[in-house]
PQR file with spaces between the fields and no chain letter, atoms N, CA, C, O and H, PARSE charges and radii, in Angstrom:
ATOM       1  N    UNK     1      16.287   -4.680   11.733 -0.4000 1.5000
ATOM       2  CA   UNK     1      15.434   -3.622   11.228 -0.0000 2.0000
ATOM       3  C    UNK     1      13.973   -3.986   11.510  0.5500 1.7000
ATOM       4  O    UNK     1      13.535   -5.100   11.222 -0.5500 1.4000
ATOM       5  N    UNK     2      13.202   -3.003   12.095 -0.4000 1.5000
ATOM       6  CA   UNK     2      11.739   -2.935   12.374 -0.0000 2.0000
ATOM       7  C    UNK     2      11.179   -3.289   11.205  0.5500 1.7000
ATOM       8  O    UNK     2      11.705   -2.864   10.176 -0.5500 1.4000
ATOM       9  H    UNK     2      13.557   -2.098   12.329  0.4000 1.0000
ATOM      10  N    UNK     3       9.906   -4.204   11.114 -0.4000 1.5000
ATOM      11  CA   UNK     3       9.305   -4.052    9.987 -0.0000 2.0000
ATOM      12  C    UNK     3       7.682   -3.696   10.591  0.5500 1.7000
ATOM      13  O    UNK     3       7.160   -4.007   11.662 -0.5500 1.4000
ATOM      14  H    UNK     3       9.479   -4.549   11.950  0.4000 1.0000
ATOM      15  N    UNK     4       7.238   -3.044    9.613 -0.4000 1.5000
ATOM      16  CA   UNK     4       5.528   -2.368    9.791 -0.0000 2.0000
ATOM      17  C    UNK     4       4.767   -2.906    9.018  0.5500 1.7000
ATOM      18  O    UNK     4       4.941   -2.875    7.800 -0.5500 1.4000
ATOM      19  H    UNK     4       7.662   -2.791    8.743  0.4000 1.0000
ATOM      20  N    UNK     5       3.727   -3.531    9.626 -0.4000 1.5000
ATOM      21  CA   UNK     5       2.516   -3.990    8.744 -0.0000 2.0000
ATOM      22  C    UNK     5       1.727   -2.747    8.346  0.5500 1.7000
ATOM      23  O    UNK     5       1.515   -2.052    9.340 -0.5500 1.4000
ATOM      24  H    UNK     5       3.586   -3.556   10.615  0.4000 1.0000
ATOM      25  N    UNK     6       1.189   -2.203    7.150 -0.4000 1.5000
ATOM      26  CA   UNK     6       0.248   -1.166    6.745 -0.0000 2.0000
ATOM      27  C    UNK     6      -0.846   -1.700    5.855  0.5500 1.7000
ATOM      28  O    UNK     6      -0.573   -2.711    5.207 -0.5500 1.4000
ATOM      29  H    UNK     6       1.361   -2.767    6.343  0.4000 1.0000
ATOM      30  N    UNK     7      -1.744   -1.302    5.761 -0.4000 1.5000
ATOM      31  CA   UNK     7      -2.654   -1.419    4.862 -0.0000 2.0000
ATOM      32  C    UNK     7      -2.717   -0.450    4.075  0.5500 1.7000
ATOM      33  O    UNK     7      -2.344    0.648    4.489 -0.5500 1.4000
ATOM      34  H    UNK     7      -1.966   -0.481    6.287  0.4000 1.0000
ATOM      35  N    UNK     8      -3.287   -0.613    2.504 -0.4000 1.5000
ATOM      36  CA   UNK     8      -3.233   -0.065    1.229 -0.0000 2.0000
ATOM      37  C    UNK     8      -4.630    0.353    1.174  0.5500 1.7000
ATOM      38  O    UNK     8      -5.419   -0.441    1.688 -0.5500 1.4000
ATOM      39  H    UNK     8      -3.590   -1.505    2.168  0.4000 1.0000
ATOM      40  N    UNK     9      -5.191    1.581    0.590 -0.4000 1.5000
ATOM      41  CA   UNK     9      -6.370    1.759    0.233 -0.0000 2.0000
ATOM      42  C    UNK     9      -6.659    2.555   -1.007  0.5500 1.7000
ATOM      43  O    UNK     9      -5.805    3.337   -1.423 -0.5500 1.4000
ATOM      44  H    UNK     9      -4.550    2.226    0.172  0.4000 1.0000
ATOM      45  N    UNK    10      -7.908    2.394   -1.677 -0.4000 1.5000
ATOM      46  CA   UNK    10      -7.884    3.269   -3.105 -0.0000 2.0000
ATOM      47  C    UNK    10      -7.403    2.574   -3.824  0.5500 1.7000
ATOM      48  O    UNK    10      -7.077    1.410   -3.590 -0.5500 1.4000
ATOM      49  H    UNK    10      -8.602    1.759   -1.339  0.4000 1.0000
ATOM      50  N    UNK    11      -7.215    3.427   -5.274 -0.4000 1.5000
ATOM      51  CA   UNK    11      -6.848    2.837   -6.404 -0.0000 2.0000
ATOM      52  C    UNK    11      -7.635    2.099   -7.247  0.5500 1.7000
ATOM      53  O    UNK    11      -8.729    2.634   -7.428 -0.5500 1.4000
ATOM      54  H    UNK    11      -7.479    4.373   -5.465  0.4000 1.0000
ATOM      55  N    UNK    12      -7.451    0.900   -7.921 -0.4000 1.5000
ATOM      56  CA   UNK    12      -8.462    0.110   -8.803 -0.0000 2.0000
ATOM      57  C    UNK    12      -9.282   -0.599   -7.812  0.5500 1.7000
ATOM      58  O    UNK    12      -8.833   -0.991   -6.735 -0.5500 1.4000
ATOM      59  H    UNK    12      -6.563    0.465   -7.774  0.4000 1.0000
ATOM      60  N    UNK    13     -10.289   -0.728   -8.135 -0.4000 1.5000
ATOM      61  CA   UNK    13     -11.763   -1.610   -7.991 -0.0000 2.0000
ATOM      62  C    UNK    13     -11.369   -3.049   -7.924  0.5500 1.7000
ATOM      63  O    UNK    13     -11.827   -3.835   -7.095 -0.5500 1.4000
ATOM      64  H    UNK    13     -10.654   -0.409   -9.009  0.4000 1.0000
ATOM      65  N    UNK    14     -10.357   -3.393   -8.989 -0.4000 1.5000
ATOM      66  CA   UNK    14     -10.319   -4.835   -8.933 -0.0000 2.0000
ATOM      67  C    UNK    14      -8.958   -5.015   -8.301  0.5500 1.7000
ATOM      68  O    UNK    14      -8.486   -6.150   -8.226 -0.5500 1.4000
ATOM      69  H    UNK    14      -9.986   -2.754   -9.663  0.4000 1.0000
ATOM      70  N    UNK    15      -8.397   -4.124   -7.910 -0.4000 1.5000
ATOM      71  CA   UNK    15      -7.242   -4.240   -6.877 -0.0000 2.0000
ATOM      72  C    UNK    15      -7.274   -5.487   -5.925  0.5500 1.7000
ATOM      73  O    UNK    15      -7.833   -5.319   -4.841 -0.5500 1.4000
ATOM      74  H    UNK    15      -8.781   -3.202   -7.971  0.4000 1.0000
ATOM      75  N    UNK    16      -6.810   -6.555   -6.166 -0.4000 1.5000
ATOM      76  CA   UNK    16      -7.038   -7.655   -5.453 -0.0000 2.0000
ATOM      77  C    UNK    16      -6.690   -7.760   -3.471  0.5500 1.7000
ATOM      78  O    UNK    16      -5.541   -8.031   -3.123 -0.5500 1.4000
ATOM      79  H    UNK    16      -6.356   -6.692   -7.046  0.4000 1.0000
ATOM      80  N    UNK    17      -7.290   -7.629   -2.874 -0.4000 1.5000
ATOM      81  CA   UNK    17      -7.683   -7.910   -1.146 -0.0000 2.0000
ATOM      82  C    UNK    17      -6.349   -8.581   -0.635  0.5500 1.7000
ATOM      83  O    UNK    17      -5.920   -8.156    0.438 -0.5500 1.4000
ATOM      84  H    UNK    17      -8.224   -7.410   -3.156  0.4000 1.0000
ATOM      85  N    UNK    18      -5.535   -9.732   -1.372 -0.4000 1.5000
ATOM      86  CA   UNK    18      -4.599  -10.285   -0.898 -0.0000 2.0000
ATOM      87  C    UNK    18      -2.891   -9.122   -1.127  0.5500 1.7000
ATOM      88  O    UNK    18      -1.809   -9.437   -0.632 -0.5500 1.4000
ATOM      89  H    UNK    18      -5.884  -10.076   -2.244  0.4000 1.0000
ATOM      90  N    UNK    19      -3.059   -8.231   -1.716 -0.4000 1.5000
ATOM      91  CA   UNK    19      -1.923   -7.184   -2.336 -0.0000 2.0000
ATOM      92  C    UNK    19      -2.390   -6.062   -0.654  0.5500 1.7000
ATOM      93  O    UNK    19      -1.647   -5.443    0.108 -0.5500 1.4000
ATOM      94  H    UNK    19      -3.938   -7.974   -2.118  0.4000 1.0000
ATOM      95  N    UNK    20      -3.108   -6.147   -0.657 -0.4000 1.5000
ATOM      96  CA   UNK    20      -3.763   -4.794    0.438 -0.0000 2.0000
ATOM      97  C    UNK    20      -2.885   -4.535    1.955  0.5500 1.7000
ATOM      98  O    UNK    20      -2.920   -3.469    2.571 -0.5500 1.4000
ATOM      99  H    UNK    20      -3.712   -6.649   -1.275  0.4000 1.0000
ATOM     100  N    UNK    21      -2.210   -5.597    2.328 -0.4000 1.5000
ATOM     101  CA   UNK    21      -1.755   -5.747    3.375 -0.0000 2.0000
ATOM     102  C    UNK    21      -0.369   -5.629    3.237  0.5500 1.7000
ATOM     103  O    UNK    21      -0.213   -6.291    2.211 -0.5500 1.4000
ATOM     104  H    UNK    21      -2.182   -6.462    1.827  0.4000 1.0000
ATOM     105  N    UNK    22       0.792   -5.230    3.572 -0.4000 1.5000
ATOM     106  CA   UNK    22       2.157   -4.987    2.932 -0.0000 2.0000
ATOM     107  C    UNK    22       3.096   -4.610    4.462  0.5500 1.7000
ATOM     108  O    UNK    22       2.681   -4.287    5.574 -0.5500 1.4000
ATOM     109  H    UNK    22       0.666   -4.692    4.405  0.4000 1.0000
ATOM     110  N    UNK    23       4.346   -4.791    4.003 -0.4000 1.5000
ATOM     111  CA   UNK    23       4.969   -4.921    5.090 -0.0000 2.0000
ATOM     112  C    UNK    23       6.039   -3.295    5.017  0.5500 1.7000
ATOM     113  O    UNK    23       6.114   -3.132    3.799 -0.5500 1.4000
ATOM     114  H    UNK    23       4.684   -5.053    3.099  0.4000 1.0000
ATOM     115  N    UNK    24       6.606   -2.455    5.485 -0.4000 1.5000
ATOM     116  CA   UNK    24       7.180   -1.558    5.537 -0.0000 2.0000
ATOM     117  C    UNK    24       8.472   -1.178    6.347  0.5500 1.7000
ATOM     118  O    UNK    24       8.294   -1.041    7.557 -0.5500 1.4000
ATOM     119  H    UNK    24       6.545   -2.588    6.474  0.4000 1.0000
ATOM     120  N    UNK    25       9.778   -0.981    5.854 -0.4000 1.5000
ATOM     121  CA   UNK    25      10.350   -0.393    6.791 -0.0000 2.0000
ATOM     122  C    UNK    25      10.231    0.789    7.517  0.5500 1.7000
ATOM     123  O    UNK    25      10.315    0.714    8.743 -0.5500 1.4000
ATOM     124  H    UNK    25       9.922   -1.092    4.871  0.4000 1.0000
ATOM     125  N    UNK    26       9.973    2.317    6.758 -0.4000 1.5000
ATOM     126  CA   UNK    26       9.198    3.231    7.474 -0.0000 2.0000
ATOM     127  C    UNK    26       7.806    3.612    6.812  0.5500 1.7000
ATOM     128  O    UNK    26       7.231    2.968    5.935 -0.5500 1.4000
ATOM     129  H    UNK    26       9.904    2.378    5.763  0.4000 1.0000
ATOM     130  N    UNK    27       7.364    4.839    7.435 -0.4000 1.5000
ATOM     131  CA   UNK    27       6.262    5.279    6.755 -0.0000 2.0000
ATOM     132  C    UNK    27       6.755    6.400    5.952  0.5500 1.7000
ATOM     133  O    UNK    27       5.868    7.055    5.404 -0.5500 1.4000
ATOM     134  H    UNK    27       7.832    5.362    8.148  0.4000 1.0000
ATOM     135  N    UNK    28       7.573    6.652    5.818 -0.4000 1.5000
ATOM     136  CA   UNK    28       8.203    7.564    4.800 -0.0000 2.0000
ATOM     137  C    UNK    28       8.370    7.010    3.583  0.5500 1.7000
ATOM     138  O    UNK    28       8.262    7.707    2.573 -0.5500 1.4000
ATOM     139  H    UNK    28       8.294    6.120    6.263  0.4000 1.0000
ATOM     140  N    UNK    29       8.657    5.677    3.520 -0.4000 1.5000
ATOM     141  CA   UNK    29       8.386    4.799    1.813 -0.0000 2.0000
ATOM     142  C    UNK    29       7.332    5.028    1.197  0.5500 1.7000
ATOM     143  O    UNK    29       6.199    5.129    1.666 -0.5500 1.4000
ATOM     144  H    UNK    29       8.744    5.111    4.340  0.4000 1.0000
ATOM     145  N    UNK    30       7.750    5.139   -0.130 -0.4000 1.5000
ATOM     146  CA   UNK    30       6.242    5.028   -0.785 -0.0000 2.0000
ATOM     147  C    UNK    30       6.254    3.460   -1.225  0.5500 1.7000
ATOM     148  O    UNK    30       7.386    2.979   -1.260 -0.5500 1.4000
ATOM     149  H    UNK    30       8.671    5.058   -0.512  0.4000 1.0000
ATOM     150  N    UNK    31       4.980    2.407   -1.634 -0.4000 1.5000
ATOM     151  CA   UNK    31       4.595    1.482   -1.834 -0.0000 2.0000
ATOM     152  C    UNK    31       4.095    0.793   -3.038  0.5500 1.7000
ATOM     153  O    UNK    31       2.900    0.789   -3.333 -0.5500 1.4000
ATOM     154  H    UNK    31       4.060    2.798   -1.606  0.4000 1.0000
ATOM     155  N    UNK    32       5.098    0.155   -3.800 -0.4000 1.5000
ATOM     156  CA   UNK    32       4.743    0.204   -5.468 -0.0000 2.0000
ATOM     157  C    UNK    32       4.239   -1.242   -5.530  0.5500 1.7000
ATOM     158  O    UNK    32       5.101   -2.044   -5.170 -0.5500 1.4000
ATOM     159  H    UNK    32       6.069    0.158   -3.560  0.4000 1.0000
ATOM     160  N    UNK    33       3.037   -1.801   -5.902 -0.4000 1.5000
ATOM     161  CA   UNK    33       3.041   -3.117   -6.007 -0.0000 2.0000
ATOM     162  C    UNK    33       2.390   -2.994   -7.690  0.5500 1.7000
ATOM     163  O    UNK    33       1.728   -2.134   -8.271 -0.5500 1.4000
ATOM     164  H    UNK    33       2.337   -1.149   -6.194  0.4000 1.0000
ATOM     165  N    UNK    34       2.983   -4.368   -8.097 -0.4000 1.5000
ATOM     166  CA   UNK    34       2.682   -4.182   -9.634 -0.0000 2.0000
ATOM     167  C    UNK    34       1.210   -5.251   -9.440  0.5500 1.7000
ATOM     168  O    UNK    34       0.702   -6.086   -8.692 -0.5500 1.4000
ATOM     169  H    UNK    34       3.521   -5.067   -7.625  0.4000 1.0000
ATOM     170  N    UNK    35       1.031   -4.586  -10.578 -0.4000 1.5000
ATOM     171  CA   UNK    35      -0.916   -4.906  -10.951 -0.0000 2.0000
ATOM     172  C    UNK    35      -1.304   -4.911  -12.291  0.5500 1.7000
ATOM     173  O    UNK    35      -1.662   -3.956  -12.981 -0.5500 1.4000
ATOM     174  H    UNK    35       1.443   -3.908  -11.186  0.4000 1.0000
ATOM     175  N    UNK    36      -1.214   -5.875  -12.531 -0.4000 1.5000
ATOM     176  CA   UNK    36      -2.644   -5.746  -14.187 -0.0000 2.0000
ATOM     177  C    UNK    36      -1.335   -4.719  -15.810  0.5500 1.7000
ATOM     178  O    UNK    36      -1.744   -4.121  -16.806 -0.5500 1.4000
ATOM     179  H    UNK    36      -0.923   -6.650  -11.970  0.4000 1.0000
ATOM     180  N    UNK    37       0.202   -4.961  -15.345 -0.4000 1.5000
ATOM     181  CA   UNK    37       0.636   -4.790  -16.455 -0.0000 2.0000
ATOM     182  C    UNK    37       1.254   -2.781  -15.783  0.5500 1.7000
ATOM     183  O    UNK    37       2.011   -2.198  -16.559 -0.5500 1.4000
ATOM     184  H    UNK    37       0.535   -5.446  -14.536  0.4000 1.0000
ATOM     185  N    UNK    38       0.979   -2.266  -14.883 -0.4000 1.5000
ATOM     186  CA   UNK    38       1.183   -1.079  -14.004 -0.0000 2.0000
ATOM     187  C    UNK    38       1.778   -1.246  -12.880  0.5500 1.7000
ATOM     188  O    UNK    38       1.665   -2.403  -12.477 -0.5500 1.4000
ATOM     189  H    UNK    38       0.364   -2.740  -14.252  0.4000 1.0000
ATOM     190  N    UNK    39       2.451   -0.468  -12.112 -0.4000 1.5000
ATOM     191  CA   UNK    39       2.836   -0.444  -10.465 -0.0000 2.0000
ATOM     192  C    UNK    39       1.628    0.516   -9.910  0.5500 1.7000
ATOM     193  O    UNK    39       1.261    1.545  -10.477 -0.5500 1.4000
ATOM     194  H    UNK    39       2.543    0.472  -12.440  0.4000 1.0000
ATOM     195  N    UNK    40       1.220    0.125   -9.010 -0.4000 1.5000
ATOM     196  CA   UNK    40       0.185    1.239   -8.367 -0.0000 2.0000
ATOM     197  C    UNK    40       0.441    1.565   -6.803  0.5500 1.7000
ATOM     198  O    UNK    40       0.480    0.826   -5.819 -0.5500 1.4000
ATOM     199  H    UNK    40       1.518   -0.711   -8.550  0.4000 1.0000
ATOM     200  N    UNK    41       0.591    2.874   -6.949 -0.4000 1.5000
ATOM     201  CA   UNK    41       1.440    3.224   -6.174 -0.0000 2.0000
ATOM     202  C    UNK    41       1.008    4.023   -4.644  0.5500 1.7000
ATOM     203  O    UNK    41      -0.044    4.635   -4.825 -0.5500 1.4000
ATOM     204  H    UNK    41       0.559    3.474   -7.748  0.4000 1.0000
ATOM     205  N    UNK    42       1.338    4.128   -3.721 -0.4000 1.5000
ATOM     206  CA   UNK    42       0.993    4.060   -2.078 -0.0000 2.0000
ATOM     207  C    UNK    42       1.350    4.905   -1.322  0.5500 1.7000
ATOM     208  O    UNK    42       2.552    4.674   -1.190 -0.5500 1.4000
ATOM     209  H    UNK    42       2.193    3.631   -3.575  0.4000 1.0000
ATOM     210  N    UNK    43       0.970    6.212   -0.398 -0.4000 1.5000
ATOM     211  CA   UNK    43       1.783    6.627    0.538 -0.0000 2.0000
ATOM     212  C    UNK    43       0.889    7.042    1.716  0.5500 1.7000
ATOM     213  O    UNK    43      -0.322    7.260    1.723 -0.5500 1.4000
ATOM     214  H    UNK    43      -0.006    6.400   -0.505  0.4000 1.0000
ATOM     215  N    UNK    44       1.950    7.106    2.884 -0.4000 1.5000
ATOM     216  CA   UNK    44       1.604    6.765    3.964 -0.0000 2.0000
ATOM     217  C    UNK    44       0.941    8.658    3.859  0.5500 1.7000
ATOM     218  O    UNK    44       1.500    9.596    3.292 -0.5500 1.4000
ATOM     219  H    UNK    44       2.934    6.929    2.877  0.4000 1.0000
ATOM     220  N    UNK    45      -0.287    8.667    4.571 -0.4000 1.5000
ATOM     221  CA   UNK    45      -1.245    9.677    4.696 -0.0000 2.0000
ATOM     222  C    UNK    45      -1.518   10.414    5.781  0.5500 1.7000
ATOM     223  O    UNK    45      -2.054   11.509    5.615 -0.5500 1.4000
ATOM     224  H    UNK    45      -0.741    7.905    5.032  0.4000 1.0000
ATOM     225  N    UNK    46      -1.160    9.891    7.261 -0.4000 1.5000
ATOM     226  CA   UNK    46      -0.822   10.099    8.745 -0.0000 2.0000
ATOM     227  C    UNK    46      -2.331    9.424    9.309  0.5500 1.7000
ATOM     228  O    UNK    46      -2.761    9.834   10.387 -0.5500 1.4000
ATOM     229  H    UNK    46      -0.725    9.001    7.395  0.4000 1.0000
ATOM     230  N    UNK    47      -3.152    8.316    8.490 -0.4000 1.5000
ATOM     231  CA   UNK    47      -3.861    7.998    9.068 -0.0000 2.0000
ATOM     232  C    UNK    47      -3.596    6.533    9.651  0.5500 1.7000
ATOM     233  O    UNK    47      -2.554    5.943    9.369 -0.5500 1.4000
ATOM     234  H    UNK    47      -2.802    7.984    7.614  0.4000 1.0000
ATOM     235  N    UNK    48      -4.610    5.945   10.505 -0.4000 1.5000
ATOM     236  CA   UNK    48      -4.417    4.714   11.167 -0.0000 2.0000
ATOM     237  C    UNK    48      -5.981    4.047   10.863  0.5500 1.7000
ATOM     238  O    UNK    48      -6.999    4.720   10.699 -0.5500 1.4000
ATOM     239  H    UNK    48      -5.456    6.424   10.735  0.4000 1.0000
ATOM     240  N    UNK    49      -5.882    2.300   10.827 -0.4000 1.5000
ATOM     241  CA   UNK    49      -7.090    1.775   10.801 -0.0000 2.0000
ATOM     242  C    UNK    49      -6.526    0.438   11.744  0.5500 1.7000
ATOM     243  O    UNK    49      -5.387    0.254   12.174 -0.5500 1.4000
ATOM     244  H    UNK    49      -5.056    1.753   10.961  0.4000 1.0000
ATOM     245  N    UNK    50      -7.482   -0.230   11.865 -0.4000 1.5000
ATOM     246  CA   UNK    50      -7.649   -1.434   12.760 -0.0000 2.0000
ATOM     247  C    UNK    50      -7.334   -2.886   12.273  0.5500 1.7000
ATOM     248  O    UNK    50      -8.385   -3.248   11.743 -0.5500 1.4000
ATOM     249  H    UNK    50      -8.407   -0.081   11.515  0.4000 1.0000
ATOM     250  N    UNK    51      -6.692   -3.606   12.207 -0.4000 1.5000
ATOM     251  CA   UNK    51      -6.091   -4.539   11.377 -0.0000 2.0000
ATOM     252  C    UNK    51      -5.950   -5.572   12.647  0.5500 1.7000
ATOM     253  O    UNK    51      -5.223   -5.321   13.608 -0.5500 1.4000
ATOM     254  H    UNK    51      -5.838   -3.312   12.637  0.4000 1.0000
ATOM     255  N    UNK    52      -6.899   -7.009   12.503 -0.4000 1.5000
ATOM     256  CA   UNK    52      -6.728   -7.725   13.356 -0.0000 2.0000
ATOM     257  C    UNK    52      -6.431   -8.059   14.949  0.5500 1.7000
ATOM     258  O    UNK    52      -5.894   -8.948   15.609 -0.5500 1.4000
ATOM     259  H    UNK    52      -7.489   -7.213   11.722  0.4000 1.0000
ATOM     260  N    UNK    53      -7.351   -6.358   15.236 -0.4000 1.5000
ATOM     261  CA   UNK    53      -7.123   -5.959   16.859 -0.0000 2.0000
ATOM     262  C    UNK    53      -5.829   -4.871   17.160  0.5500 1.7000
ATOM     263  O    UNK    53      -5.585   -4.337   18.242 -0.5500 1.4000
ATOM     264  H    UNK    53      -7.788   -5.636   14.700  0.4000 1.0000
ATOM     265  N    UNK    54      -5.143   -4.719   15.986 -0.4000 1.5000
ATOM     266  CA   UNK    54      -3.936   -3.762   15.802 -0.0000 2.0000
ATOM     267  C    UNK    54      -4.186   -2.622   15.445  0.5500 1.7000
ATOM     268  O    UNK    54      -5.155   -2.570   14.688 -0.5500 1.4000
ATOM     269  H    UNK    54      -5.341   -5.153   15.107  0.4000 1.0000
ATOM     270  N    UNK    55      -3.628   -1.492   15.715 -0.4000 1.5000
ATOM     271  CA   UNK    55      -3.231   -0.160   15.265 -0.0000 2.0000
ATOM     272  C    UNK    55      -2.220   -0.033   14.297  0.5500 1.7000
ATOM     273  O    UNK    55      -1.043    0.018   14.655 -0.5500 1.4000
ATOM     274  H    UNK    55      -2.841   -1.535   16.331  0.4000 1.0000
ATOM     275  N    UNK    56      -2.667    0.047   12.650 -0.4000 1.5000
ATOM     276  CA   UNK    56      -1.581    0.087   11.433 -0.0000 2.0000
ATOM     277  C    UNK    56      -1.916    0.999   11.078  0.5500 1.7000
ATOM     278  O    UNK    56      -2.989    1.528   11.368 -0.5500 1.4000
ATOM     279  H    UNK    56      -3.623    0.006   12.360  0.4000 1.0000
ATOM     280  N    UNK    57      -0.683    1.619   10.011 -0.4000 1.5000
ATOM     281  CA   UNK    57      -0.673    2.914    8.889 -0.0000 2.0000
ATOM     282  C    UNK    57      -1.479    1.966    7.916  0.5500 1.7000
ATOM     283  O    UNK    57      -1.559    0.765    7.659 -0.5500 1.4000
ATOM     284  H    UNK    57       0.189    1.190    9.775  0.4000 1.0000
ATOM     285  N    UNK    58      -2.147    3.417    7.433 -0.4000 1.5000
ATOM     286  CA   UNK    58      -3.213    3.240    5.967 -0.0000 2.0000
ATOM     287  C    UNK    58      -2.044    4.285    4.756  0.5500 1.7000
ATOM     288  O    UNK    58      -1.780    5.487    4.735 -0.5500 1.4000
ATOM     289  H    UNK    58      -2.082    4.392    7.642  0.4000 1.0000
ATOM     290  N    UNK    59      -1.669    3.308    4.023 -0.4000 1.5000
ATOM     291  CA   UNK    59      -0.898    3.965    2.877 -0.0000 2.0000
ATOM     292  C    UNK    59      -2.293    4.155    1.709  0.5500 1.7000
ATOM     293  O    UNK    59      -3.091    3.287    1.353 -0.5500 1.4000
ATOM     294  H    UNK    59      -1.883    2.332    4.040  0.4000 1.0000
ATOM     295  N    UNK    60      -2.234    5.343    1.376 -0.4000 1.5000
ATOM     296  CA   UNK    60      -3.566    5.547    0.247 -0.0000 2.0000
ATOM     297  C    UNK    60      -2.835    5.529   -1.342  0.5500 1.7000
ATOM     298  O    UNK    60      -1.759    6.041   -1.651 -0.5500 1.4000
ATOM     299  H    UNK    60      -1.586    6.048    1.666  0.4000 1.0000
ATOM     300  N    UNK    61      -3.517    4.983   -1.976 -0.4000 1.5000
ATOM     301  CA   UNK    61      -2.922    5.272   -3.972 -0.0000 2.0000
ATOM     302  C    UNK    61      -2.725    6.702   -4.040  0.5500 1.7000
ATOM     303  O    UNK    61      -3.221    7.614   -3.378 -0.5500 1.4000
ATOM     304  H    UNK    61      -4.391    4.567   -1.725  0.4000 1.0000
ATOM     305  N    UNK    62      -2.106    6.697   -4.742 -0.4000 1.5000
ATOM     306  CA   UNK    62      -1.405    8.136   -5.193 -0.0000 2.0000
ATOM     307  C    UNK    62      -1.557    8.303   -6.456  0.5500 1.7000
ATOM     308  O    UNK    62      -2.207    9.219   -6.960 -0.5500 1.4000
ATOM     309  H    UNK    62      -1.703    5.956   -5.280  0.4000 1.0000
ATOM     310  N    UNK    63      -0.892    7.315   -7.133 -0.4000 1.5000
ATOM     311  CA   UNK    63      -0.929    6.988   -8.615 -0.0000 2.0000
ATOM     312  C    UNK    63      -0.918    5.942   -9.204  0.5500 1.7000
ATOM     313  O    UNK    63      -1.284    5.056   -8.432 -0.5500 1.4000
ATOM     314  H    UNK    63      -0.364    6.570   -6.725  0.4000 1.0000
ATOM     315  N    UNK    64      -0.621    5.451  -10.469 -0.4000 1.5000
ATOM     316  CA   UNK    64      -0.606    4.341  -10.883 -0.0000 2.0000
ATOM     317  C    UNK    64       0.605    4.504  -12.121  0.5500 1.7000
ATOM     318  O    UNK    64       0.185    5.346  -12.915 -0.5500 1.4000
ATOM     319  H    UNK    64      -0.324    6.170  -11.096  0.4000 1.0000
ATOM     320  N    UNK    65       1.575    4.134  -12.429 -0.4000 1.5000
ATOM     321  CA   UNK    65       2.445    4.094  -13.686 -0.0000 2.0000
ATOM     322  C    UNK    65       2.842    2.798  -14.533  0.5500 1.7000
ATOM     323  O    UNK    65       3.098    1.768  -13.909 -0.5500 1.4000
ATOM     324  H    UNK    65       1.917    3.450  -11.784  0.4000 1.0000
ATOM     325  N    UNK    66       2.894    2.805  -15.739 -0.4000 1.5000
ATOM     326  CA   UNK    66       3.052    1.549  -16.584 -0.0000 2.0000
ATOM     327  C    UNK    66       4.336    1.085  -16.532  0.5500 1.7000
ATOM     328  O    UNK    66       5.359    1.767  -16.591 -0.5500 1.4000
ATOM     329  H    UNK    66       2.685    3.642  -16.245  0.4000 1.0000
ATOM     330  N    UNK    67       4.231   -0.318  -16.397 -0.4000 1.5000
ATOM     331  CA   UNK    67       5.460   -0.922  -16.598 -0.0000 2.0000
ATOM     332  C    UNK    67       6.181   -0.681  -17.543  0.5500 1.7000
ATOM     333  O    UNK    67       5.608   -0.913  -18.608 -0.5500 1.4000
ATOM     334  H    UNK    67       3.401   -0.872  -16.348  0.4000 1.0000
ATOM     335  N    UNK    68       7.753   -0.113  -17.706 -0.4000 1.5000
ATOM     336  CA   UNK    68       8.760   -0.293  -19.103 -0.0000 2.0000
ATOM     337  C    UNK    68       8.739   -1.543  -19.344  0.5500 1.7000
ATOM     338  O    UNK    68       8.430   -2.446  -18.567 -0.5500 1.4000
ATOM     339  H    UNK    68       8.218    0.075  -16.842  0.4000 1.0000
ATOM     340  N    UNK    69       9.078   -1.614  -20.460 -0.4000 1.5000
ATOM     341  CA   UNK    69       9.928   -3.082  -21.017 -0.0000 2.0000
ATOM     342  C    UNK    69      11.253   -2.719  -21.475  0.5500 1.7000
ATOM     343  O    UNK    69      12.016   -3.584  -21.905 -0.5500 1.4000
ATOM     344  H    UNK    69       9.328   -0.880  -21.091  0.4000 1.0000
């Protein structure tokens, strides 16, 4: 199975730089990474940015939802 590097954009301010980079099977996934006690959440937008001389998908925040317990 292909995997896709994308980058994450939006969302919280203190959204930490090392979460930003994520790996994908398609661009049809949406992208939940948990944060600060929430999942904050990702989808692919049909745009592209420049990532280490590369051409990647930019998944943008969508939302953010609280963790159950």
């Amino acid at each position: 199975m292909n995997q896709i590097t994308a980058v994450l954009v939006g969302g919280r301010a203190d959204f930490p730089e090392q979460f930003r980079t994520v790996t994908v099977a398609t661009l049809d996934e949406k992208v939940a990474v948990e944060y600060a006690g929430h999942y904050e959440r990702f989808a692919h937008t049909g745009e592209y940015a420049e990532l280490g001389g590369r051409k990647v998908p930019v998944f943008s925040w969508i939302y953010r939802t609280a963790i159950a317990e």
